[in-house]
C-alpha positions as CSV (number, residue, x, y, z in Angstrom):
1,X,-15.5,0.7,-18.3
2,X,-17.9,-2.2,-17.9
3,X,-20.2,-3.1,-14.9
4,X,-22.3,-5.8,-14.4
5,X,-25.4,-4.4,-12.1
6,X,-26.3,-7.2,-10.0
7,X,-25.2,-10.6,-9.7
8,X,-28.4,-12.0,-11.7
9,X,-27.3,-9.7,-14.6
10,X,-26.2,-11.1,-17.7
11,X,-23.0,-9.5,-18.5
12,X,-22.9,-7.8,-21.8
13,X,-19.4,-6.9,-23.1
14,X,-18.7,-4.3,-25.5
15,X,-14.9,-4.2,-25.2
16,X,-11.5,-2.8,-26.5
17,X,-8.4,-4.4,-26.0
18,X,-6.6,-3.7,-22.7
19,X,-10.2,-2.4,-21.3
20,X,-10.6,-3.1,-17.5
21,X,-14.0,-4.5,-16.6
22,X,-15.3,-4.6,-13.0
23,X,-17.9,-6.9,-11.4
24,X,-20.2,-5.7,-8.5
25,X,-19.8,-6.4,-4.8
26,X,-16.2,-5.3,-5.0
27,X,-14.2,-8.0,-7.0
28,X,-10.8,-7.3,-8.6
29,X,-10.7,-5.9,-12.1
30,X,-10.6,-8.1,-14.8
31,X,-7.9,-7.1,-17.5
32,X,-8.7,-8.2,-21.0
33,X,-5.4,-8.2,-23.1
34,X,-4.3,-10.6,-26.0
35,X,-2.8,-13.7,-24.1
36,X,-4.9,-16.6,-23.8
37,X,-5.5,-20.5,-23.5
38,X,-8.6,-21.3,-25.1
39,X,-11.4,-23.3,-23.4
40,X,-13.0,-26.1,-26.0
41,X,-16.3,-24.7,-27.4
42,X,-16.2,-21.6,-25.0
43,X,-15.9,-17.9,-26.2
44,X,-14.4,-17.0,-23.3
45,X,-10.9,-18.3,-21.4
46,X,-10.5,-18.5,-17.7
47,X,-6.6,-18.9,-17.1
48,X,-4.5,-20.3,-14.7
49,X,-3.5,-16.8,-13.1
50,X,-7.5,-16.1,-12.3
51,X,-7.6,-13.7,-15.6
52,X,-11.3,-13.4,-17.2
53,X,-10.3,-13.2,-20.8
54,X,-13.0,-13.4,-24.0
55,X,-11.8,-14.1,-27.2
56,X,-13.2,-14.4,-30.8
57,X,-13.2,-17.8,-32.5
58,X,-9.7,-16.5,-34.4
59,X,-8.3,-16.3,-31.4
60,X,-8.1,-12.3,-31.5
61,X,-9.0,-10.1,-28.2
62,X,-11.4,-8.2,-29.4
63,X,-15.3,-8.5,-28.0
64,X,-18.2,-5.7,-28.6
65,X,-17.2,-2.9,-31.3
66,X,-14.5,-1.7,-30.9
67,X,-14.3,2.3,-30.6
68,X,-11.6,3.0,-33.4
69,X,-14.5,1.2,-35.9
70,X,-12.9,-2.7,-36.2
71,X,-15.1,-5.1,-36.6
72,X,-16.3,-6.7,-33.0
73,X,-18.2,-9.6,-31.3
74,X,-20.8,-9.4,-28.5
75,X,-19.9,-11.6,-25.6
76,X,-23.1,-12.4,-23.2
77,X,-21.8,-13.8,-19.9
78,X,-24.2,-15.1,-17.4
79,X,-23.7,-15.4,-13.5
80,X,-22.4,-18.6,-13.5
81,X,-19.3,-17.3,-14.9
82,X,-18.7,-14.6,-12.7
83,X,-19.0,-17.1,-9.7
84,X,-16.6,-19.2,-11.4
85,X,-14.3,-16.1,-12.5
86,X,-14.8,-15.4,-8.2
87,X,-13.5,-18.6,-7.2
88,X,-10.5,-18.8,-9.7
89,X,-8.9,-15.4,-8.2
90,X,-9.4,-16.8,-4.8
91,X,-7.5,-20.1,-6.0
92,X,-5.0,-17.8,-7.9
93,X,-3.1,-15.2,-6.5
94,X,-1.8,-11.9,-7.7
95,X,0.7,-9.6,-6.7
96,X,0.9,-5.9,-7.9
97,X,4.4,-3.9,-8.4
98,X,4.7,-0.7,-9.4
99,X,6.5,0.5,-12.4
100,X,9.0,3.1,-14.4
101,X,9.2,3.4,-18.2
102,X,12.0,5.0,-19.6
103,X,11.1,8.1,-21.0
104,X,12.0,8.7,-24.7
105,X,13.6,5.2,-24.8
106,X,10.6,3.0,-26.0
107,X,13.1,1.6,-29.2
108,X,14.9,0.1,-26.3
109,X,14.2,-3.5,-26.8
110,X,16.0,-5.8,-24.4
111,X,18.0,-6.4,-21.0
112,X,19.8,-9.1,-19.7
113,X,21.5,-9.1,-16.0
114,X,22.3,-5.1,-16.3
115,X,20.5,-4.1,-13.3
116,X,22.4,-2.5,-10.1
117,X,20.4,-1.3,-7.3
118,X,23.7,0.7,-5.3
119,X,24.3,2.0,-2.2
120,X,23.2,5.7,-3.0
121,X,19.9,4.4,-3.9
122,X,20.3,4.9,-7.5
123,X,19.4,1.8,-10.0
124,X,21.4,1.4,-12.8
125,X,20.1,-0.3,-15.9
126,X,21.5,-1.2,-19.1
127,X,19.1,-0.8,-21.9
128,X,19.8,-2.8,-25.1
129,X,19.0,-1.9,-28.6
130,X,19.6,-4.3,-31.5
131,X,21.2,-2.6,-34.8
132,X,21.3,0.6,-32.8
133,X,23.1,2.1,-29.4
134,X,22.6,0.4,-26.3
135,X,21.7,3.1,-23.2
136,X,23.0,3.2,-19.7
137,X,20.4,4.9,-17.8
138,X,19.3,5.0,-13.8
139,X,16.6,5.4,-11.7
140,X,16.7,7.8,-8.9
141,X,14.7,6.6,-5.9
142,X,15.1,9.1,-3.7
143,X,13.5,11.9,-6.2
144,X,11.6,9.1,-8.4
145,X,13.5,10.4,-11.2
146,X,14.9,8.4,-14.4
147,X,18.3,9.7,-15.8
148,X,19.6,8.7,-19.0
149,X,23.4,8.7,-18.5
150,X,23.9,8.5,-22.6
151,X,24.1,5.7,-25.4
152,X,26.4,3.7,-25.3
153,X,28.1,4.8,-29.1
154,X,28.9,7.8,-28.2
155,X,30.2,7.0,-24.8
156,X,33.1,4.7,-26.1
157,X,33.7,7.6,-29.3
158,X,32.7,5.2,-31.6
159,X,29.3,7.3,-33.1
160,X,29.3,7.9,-36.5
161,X,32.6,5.6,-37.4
162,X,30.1,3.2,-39.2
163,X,30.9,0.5,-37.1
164,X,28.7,-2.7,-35.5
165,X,27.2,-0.7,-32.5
166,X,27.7,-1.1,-28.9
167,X,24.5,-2.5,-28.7
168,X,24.0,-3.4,-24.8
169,X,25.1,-4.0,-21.6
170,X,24.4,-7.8,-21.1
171,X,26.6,-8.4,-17.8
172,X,25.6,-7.3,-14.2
173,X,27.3,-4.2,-13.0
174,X,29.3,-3.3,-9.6
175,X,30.1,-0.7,-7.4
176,X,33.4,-0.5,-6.3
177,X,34.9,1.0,-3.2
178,X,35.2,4.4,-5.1
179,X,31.8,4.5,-5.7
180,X,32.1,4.4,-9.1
181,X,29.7,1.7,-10.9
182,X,31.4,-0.7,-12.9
183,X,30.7,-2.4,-16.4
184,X,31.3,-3.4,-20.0
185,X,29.7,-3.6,-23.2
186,X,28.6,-5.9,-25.4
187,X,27.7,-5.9,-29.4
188,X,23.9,-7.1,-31.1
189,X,24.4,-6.7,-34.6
190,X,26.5,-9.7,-35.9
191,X,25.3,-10.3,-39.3
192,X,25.4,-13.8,-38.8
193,X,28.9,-13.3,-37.9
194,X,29.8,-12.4,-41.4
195,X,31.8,-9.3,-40.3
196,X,33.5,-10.9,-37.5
197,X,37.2,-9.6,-37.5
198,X,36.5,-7.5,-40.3
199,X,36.9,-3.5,-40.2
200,X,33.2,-2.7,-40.6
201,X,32.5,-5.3,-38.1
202,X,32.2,-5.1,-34.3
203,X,35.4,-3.6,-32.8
204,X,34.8,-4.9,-29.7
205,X,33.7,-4.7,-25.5
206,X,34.6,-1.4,-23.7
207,X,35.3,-1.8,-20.0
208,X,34.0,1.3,-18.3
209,X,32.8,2.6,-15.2
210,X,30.8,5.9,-14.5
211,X,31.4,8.2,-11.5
212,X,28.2,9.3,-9.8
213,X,29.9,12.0,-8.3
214,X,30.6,13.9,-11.4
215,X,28.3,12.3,-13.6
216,X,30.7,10.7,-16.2
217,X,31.8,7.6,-17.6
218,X,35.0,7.3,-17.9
219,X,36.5,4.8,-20.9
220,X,39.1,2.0,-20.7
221,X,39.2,1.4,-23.7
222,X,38.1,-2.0,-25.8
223,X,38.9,-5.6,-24.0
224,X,38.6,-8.5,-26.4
225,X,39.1,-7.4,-30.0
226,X,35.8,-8.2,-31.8
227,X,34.6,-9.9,-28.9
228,X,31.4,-9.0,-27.0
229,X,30.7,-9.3,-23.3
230,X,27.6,-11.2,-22.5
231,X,28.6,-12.7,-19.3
232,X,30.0,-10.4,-16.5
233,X,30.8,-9.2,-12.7
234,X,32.8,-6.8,-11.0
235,X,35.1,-7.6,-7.8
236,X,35.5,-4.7,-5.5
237,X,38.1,-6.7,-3.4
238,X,40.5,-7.0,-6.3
239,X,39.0,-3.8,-8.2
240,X,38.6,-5.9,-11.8
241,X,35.7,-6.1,-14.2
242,X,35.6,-9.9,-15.6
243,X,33.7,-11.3,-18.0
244,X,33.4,-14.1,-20.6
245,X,33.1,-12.8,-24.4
246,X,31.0,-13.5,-27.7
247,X,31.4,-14.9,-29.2
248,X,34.3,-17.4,-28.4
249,X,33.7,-17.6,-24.5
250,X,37.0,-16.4,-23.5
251,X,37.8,-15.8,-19.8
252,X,38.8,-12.4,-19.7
253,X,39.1,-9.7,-17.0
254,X,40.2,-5.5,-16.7
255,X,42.4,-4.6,-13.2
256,X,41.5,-1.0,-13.1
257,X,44.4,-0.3,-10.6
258,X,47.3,-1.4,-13.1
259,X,45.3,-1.1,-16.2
260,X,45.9,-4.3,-17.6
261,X,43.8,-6.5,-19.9
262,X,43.8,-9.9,-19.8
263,X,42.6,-12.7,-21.9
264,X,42.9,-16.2,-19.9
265,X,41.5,-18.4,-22.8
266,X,38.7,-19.9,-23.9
267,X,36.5,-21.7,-21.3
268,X,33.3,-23.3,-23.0
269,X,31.3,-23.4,-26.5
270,X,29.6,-20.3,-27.7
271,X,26.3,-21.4,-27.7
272,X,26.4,-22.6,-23.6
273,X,28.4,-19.9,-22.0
274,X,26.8,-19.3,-18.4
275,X,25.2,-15.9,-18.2
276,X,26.8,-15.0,-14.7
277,X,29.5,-15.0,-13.0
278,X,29.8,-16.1,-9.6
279,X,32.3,-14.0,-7.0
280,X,32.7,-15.0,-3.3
281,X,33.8,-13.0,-0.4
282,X,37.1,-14.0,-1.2
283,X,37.1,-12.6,-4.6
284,X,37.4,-16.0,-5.8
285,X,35.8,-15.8,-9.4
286,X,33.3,-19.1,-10.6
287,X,30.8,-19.9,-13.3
288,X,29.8,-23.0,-15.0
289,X,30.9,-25.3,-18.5
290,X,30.6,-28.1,-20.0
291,X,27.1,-30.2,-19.0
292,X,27.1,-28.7,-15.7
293,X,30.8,-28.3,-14.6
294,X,32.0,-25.4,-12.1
295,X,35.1,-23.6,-13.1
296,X,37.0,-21.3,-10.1
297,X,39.3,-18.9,-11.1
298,X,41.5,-17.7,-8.5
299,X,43.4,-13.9,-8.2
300,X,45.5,-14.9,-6.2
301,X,47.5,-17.0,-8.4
302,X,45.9,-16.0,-12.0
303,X,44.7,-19.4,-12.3
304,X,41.6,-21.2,-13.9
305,X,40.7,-24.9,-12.1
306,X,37.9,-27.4,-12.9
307,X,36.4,-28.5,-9.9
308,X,34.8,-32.0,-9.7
309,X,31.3,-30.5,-8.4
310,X,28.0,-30.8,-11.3
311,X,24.8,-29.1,-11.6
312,X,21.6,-30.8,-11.0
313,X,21.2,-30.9,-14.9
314,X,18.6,-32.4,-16.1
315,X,18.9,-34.7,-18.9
316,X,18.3,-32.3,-22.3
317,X,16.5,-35.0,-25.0
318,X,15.0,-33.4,-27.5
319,X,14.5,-29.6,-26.8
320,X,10.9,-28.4,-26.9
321,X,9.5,-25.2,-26.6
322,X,13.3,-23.5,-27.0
323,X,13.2,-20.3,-28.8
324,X,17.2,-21.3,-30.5
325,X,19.8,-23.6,-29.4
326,X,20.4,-22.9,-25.9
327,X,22.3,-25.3,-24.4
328,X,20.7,-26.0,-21.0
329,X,23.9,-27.2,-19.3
330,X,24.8,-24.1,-17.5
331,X,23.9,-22.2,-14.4
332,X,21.3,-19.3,-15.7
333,X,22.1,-17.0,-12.7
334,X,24.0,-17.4,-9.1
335,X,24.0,-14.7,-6.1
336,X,26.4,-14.6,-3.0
337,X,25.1,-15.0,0.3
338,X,27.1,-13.3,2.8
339,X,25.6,-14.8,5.8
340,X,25.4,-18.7,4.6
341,X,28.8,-18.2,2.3
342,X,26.9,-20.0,-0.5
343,X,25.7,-19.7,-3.9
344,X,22.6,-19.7,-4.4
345,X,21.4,-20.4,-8.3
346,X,19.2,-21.8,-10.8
347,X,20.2,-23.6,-14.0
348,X,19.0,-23.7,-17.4
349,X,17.1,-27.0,-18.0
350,X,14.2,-27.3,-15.8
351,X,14.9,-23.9,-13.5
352,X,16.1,-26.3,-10.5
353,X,17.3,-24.2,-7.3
354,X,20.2,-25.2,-5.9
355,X,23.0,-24.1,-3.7
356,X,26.8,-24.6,-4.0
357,X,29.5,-24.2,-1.2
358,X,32.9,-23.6,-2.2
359,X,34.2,-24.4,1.0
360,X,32.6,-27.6,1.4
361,X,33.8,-31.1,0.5
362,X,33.1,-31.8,-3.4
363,X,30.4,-34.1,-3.1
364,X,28.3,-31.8,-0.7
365,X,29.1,-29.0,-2.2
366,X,26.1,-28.3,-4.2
367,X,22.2,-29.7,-3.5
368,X,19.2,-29.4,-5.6
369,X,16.8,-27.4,-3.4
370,X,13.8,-27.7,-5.2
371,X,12.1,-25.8,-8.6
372,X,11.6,-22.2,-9.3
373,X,9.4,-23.0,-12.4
374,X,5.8,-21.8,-12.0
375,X,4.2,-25.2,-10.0
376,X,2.1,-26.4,-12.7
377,X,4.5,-26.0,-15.6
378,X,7.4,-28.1,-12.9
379,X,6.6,-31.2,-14.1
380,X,6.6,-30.6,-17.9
381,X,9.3,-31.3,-20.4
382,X,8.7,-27.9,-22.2
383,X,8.8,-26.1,-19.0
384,X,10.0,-22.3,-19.9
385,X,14.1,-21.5,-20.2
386,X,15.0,-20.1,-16.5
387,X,15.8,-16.2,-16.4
388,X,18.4,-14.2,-15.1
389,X,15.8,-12.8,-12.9
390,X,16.7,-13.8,-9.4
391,X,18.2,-11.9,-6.3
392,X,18.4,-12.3,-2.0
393,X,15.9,-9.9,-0.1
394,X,16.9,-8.7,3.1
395,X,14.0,-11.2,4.5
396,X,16.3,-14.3,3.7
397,X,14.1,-14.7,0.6
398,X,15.4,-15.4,-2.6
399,X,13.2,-13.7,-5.2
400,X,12.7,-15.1,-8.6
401,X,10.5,-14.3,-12.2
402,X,9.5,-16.7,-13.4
403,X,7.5,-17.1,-16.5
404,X,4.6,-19.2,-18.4
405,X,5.8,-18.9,-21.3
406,X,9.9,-18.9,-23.3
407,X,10.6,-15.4,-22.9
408,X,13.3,-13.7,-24.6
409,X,11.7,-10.2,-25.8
410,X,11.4,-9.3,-29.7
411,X,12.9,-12.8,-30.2
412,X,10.4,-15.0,-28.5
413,X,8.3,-17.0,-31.0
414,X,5.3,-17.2,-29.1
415,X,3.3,-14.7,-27.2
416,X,3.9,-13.5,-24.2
417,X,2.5,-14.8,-20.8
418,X,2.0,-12.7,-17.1
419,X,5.2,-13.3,-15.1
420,X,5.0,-15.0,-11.8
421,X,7.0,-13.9,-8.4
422,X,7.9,-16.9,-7.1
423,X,10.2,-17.0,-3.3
424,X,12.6,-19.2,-1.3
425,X,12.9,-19.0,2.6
426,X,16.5,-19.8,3.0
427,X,15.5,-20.0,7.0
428,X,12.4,-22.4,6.6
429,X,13.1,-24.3,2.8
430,X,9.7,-23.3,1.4
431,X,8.8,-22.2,-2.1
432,X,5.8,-19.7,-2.8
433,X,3.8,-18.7,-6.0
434,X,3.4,-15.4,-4.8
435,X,1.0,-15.0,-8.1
436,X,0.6,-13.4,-11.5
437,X,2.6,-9.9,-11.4
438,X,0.3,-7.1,-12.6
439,X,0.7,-3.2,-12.8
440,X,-1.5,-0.6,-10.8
441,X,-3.8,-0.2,-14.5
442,X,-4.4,-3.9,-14.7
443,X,-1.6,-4.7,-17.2
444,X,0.8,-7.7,-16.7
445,X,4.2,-8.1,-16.5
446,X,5.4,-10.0,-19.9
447,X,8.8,-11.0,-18.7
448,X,12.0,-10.2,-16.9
449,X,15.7,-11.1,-17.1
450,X,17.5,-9.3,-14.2
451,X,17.0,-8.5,-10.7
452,X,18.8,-6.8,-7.7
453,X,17.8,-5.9,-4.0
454,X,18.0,-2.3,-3.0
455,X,19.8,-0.9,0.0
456,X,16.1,-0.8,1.7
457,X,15.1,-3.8,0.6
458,X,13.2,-3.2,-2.3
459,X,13.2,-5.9,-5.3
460,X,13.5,-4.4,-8.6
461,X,13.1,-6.3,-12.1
462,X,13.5,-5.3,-15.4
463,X,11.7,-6.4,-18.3
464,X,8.7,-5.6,-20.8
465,X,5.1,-4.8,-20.5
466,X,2.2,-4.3,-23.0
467,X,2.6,-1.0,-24.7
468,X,0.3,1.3,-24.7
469,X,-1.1,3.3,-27.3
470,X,-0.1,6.7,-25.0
471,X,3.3,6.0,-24.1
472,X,5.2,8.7,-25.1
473,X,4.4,8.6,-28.9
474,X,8.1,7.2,-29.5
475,X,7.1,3.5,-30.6
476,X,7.5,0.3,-29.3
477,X,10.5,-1.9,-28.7
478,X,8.9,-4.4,-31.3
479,X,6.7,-7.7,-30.6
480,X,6.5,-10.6,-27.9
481,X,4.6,-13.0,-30.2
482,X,1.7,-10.5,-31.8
483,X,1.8,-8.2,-28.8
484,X,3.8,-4.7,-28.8
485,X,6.2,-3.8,-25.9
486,X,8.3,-2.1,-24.5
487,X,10.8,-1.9,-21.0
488,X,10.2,-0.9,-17.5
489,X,11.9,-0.7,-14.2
490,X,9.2,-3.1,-11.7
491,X,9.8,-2.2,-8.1
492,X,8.1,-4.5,-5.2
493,X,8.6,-3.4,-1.4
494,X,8.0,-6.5,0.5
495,X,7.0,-5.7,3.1
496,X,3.6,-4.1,1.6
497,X,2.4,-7.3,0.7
498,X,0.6,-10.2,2.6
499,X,2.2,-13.2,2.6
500,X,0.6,-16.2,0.1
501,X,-1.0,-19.5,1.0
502,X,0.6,-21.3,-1.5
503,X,3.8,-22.4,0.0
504,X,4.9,-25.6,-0.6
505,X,8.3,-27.6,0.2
């Protein structure tokens, strides 16, 4: 730990990366860690988010000697920087959440939309693993206890076989009106597709569903042959898992009363098959094709119907910034609003909010509501792909992560930024920056993709933090740019955090 006497003391730093420093006179902690935007001609870097953080010329976090014996700088700051560093965290807000590793299950190194907060006050997760099995694991909130329920190989019987591995769970899961939680798997070792159809290959998506009650999962055996599940909800009012598959984008769905599987066809391209799958109160199923199209699929008569409405889509041009070819034509991620009977969403290109009514007449059926993007990266072409990480409080808030920089875990390009919490008021239209999302020690949160509101209305996220060098000696998940990670559970009660300043229409 470093402290700066008085306010006419020089600071001199003699730090280690992800060392907290504090300043007198009762000022936040300043968390030194390796993701910066470099000031001309300055050693140090003042970010957006209010972070002090001191750099060497190469770019590289270390400052002073650091205690393992590499090779270090000595930073002198003087007091005019700590006045400045004063007013940028009064400009900049923060918000804190806690947090829950998963212990044992650091090689875990991704999730997308697998994230159920149920009724029981359990939260489900699907963890992902890339070459290797996925695991289905839950957080007990009650008894702040995490349960792995077991990997996802040897839940299906397919450990040891020597086939492509049930990798994740990359669709949202649902309770249904047994109690039971709901899902399917997905694969994440394709080879390039080389083994596609072929017997060492992936054999393709379980649907599943585990029973709290006696603590199993019980197996329905594989869906789409070869075909992954990366898209997916569950109805309770029908009782069906549906999904759309990888990597053909079929429309497929499991009826777990009659047992039947059933493949409705393909619906899009691979490369811009919408991540989730809409479901009203109906149990009218919709999601999104084409450049910005809404599909409805309908139980009651088995059928699949383009409907005239579009996304506010913005143009695509040339795509900056993007990790890989993602398409940024679809929705990202929808939720269900009971009391408005809307969607409410944000698509891929510029991470535009908007709502769509099924009921209404086509061409007021959906309306642009504004920008979840972090404010000052709205405006830019290269503004970060939208996550999946958005879900309805019980305050009539939508809750959103948003991030600063493309975020995809181990297979973002570029290093990983602090996540922002950004909110909607469906009752008054306002946006707010809620601020940078840090953990109780100081470290931020490097990105989420999924998102759920629990029974009490507590907001939980998954995604990855910075891993520390005492986690639980099992590794890391791999790298956001230069910077080791790994996944946690982020929880954030509402209602034990002032509201911001920074709203905005």
């Amino acid at each position: 730990m470093n402290k700066a006497n008085s306010r006419d003391d020089s600071f001199r730093s003699v730090l280690r990366r992800d060392e907290l420093a504090v300043f007198p006179q009762g000022l936040k902690p300043l968390y030194f860690h390796g993701f910066s935007v470099r000031a001309k001609g300055e050693a140090f870097n003042l970010l957006r988010s209010g972070d002090l953080r001191m750099t060497k010329d190469d770019g590289d976090v270390w400052a002073g000697r650091h205690r393992d014996g590499m090779r270090g700088v000595r930073f002198f700051l003087a007091v005019t920087l700590i006045g400045f560093a004063v007013q940028a965290f009064a400009a900049s807000p923060t918000v804190t959440v806690d947090y829950r590793v998963f212990p044992g299950l650091a090689q875990m190194d991704g999730n997308w939309a697998a994230l159920l907060a149920a009724s029981d006050g359990k939260v489900y997760a699907g963890l992902a693993c890339h070459g290797c099995s996925g695991h289905i694991v839950y957080y007990d909130s009650k008894l702040d206890k995490m349960v792995d329920i077991g990997d996802l190989n040897t839940l299906t019987g397919e450990q040891g076989l020597g086939l492509g591995p049930q990798s994740k769970v990359h669709a949202k899961f649902g309770e249904g009106k047994d109690g039971r939680i709901y899902f399917a798997t997905h694969g994440g070792w394709w080879f390039d597709y080389a083994r596609f159809a072929t017997p060492e290959g992936y054999p393709g998506s379980h649907y599943m569903a585990y029973d709290p009650r006696l603590g199993k999962v019980e197996d329905f055996g594989i869906g789409p042959r070869f075909e992954g599940m990366n898209t997916g909800a569950y109805d309770p009012k029908f009782n069906r898992i549906y999904g759309l598959t990888h990597p053909r984008a079929h429309f497929v769905y499991y009826d777990v009363a009659t047992g039947s599987k059933v493949d409705k066809g393909r619906i899009n391209n691979w490369d811009s098959i919408c991540r989730t799958l809409g479901i009203d109160d109906e149990g009218n199923v919709y999601g999104s094709y084409g450049t910005g199209q809404i599909f409805k699929y309908s139980p009651r008569t088995d059928t699949i119907e383009e409907l005239s409405e579009k996304l506010p889509i913005r143009q695509k041009g040339i795509s900056l910034g993007r990790d890989y070819g993602k398409a940024e034509t679809a929705w990202r991620v929808v939720v269900w609003d009971e009391t408005t009977r809307k969607f409410y969403g944000v698509e891929e290109s510029e991470s535009a909010l908007f709502s769509f009514d099924p009921a209404a007449k086509p061409e007021n059926a959906v309306k642009r509501l504004g920008q979840v993007a972090i404010p000052e990266l709205a405006a830019r072409r290269d503004v970060p792909y939208a996550t999946l990480s958005l879900t309805l409080g019980h305050d009539r808030k939508l809750y959103y992560a948003a991030v600063q920089k493309e975020f995809d875990y181990s297979a973002s390009s570029s290093g990983g930024e602090a996540s922002h919490l950004m909110t909607y008021d469906l009752r008054t239209g306002k946006t707010e920056d809620l601020g940078t999302m840090y953990l109780p020690d100081g470290r931020v949160v490097l990105g989420t993709n999924s998102a759920d509101t629990g029974p009490d209305g507590t907001i939980y996220f998954v995604g990855a933090i910075v891993a520390k060098e005492d986690s639980d000696g099992r590794g890391t998940a791999g790298k956001v740019g230069d910077t080791p990670y790994r996944l946690a559970l982020f929880i954030y009660h509402p209602d034990a955090h002032p509201k911001a300043e920074n709203a905005h229409e």
